[in-house]
C-alpha positions as a Markdown table, in Angstrom:
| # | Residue | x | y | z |
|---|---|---|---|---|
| 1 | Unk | 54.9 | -65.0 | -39.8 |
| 2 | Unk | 58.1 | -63.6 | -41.0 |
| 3 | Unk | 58.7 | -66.7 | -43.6 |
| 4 | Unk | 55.3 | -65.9 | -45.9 |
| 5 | Unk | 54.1 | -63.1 | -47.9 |
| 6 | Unk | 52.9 | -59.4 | -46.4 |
| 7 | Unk | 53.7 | -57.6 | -43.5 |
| 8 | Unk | 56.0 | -58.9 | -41.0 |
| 9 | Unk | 54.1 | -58.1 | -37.8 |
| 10 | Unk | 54.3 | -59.7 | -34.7 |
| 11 | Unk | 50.1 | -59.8 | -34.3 |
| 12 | Unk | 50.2 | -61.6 | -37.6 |
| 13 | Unk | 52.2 | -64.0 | -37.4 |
| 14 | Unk | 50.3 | -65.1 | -34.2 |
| 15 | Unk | 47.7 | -65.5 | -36.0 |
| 16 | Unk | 49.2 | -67.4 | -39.2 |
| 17 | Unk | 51.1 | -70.0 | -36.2 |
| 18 | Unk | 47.4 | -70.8 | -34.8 |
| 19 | Unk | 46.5 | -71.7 | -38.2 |
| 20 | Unk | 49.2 | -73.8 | -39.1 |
| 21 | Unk | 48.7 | -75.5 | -35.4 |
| 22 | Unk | 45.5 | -75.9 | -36.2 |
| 23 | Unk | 45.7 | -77.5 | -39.9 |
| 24 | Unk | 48.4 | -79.8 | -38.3 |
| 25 | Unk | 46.1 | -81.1 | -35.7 |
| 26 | Unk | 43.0 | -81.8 | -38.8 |
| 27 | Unk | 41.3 | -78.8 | -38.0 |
| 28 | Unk | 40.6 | -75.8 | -40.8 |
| 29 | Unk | 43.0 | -73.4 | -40.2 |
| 30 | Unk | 42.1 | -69.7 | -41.0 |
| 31 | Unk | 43.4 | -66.4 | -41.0 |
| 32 | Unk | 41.4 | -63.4 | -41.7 |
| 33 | Unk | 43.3 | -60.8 | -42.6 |
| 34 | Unk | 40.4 | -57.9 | -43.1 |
| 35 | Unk | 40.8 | -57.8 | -39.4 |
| 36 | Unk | 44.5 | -57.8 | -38.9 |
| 37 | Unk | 45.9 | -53.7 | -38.0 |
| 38 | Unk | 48.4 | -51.9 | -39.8 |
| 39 | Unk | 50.2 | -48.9 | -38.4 |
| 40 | Unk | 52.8 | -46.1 | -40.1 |
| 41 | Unk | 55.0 | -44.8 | -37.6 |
| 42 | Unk | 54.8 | -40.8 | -38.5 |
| 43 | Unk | 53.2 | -37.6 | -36.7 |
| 44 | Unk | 50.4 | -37.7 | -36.6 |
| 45 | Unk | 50.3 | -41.9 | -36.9 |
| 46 | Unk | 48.1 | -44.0 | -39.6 |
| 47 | Unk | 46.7 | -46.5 | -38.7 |
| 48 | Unk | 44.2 | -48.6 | -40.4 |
| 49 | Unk | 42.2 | -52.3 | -40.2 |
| 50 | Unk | 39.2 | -53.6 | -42.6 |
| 51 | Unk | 38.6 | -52.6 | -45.5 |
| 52 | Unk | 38.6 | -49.2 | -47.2 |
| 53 | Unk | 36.7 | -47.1 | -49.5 |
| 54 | Unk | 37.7 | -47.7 | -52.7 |
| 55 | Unk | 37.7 | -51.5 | -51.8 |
| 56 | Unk | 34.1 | -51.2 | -50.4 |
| 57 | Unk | 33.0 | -49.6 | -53.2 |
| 58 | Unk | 34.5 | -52.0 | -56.1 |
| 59 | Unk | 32.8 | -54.7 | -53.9 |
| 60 | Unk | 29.3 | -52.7 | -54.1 |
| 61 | Unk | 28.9 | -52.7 | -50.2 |
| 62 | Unk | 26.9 | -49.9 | -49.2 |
| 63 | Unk | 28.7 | -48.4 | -46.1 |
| 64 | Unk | 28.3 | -45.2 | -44.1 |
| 65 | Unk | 31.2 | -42.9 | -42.7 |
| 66 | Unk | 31.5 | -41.2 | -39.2 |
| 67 | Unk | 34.6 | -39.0 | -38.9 |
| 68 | Unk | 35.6 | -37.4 | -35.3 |
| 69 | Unk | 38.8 | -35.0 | -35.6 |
| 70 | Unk | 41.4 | -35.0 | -32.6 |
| 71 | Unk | 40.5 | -31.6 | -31.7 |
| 72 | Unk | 37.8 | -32.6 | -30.1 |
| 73 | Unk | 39.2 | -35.0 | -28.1 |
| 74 | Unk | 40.2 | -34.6 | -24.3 |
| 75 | Unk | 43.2 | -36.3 | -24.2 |
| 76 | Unk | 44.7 | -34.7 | -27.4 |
| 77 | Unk | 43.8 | -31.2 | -26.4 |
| 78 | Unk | 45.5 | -32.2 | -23.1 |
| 79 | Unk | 48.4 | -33.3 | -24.9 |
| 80 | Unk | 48.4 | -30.8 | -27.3 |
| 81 | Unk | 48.3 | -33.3 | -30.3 |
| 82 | Unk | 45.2 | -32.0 | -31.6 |
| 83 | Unk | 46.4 | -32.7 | -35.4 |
| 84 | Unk | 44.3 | -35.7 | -36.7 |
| 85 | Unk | 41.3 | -37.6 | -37.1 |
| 86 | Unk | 39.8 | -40.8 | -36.4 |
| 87 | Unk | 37.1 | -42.2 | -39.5 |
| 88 | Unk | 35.1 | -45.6 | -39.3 |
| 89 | Unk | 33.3 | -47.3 | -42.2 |
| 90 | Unk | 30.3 | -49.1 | -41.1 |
| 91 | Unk | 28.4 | -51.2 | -43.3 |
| 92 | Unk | 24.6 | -49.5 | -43.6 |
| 93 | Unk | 22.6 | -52.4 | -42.9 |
């Protein structure tokens, strides 16, 4: 949680206290933190979880990218928050 390194978010530290619960009871506790959202608070938001391209691509994964922009999206044009875009890297294989 809020008493180790990286981000203090609430979804996190969940995590990290079902680990610890978990190592104290003899089991393996684990936390994988490629699947663990991050979000910047700004218009348009950011949001992001996994890995990303640069990080793919120094690991030599071969991956594929869809991208889908807001503007094509019901509820944005609805809401007139059109601005944006949604992108998923998906491994190729």
């Amino acid at each position: 949680g809020d008493v180790i390194a990286g981000p203090m978010l609430a979804h996190k530290a969940e995590d990290e206290g079902v680990a610890v619960a978990e190592m104290i009871a003899g089991e393996a506790g684990h936390v994988n933190y490629d699947v663990i959202p991050s979000v910047v608070y700004t218009s348009p938001e950011i949001a992001s979880v996994g890995k990303t391209e640069e990080e793919l691509k120094k690991a030599g994964i071969d991956y594929k990218v869809g991208k889908f922009p807001f503007s094509a999206n019901g509820r944005a044009r609805a809401m007139l928050h059109t601005d944006g875009f949604v992108k998923i890297l998906a491994d190729k294989a």
